[in-house]
N, C-alpha and C positions, 0 to 999 in steps of 0.2 A: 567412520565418517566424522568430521568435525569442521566449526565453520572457522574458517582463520581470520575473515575481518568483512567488516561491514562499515557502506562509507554514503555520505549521503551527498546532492548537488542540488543547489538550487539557483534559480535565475534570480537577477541584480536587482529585480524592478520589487520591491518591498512596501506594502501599503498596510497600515493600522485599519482596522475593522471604520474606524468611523469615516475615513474617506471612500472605503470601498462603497460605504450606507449611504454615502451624501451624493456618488456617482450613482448609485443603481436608484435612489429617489429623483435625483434630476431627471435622470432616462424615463422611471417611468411616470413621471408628474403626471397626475391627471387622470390613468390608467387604470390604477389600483383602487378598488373601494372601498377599503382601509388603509388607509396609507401608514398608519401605525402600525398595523400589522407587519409591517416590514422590518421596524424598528424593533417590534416584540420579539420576532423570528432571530434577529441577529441578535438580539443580545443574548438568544435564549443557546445561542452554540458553545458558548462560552472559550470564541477564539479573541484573542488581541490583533491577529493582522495574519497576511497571507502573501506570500509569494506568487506575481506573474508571469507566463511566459514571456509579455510584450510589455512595454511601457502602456498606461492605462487607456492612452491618447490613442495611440495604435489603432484600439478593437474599433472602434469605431468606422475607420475603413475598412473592415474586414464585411464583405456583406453575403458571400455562398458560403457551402458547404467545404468547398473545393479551397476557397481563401483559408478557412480554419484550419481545414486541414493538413493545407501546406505549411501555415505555421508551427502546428503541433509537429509535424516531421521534422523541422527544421530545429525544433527547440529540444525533439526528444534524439537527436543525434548528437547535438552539441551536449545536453544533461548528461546522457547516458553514456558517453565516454569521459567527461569527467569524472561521473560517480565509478567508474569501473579501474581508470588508472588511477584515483585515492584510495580504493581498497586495494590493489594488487601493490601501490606502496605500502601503503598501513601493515601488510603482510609482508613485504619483501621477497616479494613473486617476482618474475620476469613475467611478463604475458603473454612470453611463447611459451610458457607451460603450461597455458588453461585450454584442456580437450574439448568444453562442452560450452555452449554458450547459450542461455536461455534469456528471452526477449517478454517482457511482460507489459501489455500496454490494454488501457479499454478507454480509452480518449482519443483514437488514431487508426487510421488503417494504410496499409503501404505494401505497394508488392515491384519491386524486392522488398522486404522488410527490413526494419531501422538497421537490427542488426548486423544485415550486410553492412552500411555504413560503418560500423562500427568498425566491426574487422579490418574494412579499406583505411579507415581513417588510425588506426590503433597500429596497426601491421600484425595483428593478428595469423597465428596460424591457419593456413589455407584449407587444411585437412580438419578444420576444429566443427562438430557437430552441432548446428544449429537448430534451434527450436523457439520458433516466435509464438505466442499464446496469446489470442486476443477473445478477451469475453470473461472472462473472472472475476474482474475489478476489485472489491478489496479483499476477495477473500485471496488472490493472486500470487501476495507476497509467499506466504505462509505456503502455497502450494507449490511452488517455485523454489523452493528450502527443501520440500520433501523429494519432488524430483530432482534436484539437481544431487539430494543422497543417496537415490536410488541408482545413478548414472556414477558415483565415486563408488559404490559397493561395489559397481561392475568392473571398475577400471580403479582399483586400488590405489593406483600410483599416479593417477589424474587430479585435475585439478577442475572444476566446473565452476563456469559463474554465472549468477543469477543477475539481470539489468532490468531496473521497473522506472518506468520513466511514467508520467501521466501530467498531462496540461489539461486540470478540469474544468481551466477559467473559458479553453478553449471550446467546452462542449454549452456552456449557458445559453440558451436557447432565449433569447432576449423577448421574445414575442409569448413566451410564455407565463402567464400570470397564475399557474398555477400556486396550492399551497406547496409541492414537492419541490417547484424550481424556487419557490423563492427561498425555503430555506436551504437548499444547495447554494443560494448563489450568498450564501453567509458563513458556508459550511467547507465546502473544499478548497482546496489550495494546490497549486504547482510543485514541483519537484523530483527527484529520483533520487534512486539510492542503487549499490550494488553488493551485495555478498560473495564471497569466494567458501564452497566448500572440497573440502578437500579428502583422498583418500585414505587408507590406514597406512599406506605405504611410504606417504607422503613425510617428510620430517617437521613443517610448519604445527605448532602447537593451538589448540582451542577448543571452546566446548565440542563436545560429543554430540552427536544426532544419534539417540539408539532407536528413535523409529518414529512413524508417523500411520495418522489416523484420517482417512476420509468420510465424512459421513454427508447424505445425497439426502434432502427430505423430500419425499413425493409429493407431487401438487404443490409448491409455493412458489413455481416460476412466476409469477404476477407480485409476488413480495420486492421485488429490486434489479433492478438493473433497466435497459435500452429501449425508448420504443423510436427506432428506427425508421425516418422517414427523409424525404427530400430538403429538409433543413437540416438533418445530420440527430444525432443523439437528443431524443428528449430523457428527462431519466422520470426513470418509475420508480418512488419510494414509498410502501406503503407503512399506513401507524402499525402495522402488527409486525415488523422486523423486533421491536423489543419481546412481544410477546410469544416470538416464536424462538427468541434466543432463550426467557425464561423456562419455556417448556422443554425445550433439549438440550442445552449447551450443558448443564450441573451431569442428567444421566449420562451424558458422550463423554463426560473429562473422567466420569467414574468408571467407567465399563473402560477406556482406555489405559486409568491406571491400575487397572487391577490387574491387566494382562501381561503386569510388570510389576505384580505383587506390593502395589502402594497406593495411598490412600491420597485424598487431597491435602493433609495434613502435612506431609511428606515432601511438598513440592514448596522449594522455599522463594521463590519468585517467577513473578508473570508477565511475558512480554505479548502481549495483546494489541491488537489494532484499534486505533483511535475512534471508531465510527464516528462518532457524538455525544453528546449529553445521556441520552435517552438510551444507549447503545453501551456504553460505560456503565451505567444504571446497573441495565438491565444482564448486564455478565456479572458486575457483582454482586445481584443479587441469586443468580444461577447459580453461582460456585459458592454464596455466604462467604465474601471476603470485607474485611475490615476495610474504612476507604483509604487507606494507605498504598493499599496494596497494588493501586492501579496507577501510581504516583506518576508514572514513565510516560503512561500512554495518555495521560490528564496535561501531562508538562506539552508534551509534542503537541495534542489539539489546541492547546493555545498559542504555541510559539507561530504553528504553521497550519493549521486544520486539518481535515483528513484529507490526505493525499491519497486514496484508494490503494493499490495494491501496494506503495510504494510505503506505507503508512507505518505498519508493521516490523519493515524493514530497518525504519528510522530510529522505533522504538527498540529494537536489537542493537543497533549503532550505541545508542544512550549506553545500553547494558553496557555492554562490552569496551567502550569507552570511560565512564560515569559510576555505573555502579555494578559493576562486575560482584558476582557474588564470592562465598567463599567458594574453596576446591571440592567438591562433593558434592556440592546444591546440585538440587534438584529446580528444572523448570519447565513450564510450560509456555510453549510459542503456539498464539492460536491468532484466528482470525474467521470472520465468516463473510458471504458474498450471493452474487448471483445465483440461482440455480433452485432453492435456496441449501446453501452447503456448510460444513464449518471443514475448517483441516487443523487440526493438532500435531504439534511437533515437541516431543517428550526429549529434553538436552539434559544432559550432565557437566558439570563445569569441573 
């Protein structure tokens, strides 16, 4: 299995962190009983600006659940087929050679799902196996890599591709004053991306996938992700996501490279998901990595914030574009999410 390209899309409407701050103080003048606090939170993400799905004027009219989410539909079929035909050119695919088509989205719900659009809109093979994924969020990307290797192991001579589209601007819950939305509404950012991995059968050249690691921690569904009501997505972020990355994520990368007779020393770069400040942190201090090491997924939260599932995907894009390592490195593709989970993806270049 190996990934042959990874491509990212984002929407036109581009705003620097300080207008997105001057827009969300106007909104909540008067509301807030620190209004500094808002100004503390954003600068504390350490992003420079972020991609919307709408021009910023837009949201404004947007007043149900139903409004949002027709947005995000509309935005994640337009992203998500142009991230999917830049990677199948970036690889020099046709895209009626891709068998499997995996849909990864937690900003959105849609039945038919996105990915039928896709297909109708792309000319997609009719026979091609779909699998739409909703509820992941960031740890999505990284899981959506390891399925879509487990679907080319089977069908050698296929081609699978992975699509993460996410409009986070579209889930801010505007009436919410908590500490968790506010600094979401400093922290995420729009966009998609798409990977192509491919079989052994395949002749397209790229790193190697030799296997992947899920790991499930019991009891921390209340650490992150959705609480689900008639205004659509509130999010739940709690302060121990760093400390529950510190406690597991070092023993997971160990026990996973050992089973492949290597050590962390061994693994000569890290493509990791963006989370945040606090999230970046708290992995390099898990694995004791110099702060160099996280240089990719540091660059990406500020060009564009974390883009949830799609985040990860971006930070692969970089490699593989950017800084591609030498022929033999060793790496690790990780991410964690809802549930609370992490998924490791152990590549060779």
């Amino acid at each position: 299995m190996k990934i042959i390209s990874a491509a990212s899309a984002f929407p036109g409407n581009y705003y620097p962190q300080e207008t997105m701050l001057a827009a969300l103080q106007a909104y909540w003048n008067g509301r807030l009983e620190n209004p500094r606090m808002l100004d503390r939170l954003h600068a504390r993400t350490c992003v420079d600006g972020r991609h919307l799905a709408l021009p910023m004027a837009e949201y404004y009219g947007l007043e149900t659940w139903g409004d949002f989410n027709r947005a995000w539909f509309k935005a994640a079929e337009e992203l998500g087929s142009q991230a999917l035909c830049r990677s199948a050119e970036q690889a020099g695919v046709d895209r009626s050679r891709i068998g499997a088509l995996m849909f990864m989205s937690i900003t959105g719900v849609a039945s038919p799902s996105v990915d039928a659009r896709i297909i109708n809109r792309l000319g997609l093979s009719p026979s091609i196996r779909r699998l739409p994924v909703f509820g992941l969020g960031c740890v999505g990307g990284a899981v959506g890599i390891s399925r879509a290797a487990d679907y080319v192991k089977a069908y050698p001579d296929q081609i699978a591709a992975l699509v993460s589209v996410e409009t986070c601007s579209l889930t801010l819950q505007r009436d919410d004053l908590s500490v968790a939305n506010l600094i979401s509404s400093g922290l995420f950012g729009d966009g998609a991306a798409a990977v192509l991995v491919a079989g052994d059968d395949c002749p397209e050249p790229g790193p190697r996938v030799i296997a992947s690691r899920s790991t499930f921690y019991p009891d921390t569904e209340d650490v992150m992700g959705w609480s689900v009501s008639e205004k659509g997505f509130r999010i739940v972020l709690s302060p121990r996501v760093p400390d529950v990355i510190r406690e597991h994520l070092g023993q997971d990368v160990d026990a996973f490279l050992s089973e492949h007779g290597l050590k962390r020393g061994d693994v000569g770069s890290w493509i990791l998901h963006t989370g945040g400040p606090k999230i970046l942190e708290a992995t390099r201090d898990a694995l004791g990595l110099p702060d160099h090491a996280l240089d990719a997924s540091w660059e990406c939260l500020r060009k564009v914030g974390n883009l949830s599932s799609a985040s990860v995907l971006v930070v692969l894009e970089d490699y593989l574009k950017n800084r591609r390592p030498a022929e033999g490195t060793w790496s690790i593709l990780a991410a964690m999410g809802p549930g609370f989970c992490s998924e490791l993806v152990l590549i060779r270049w």
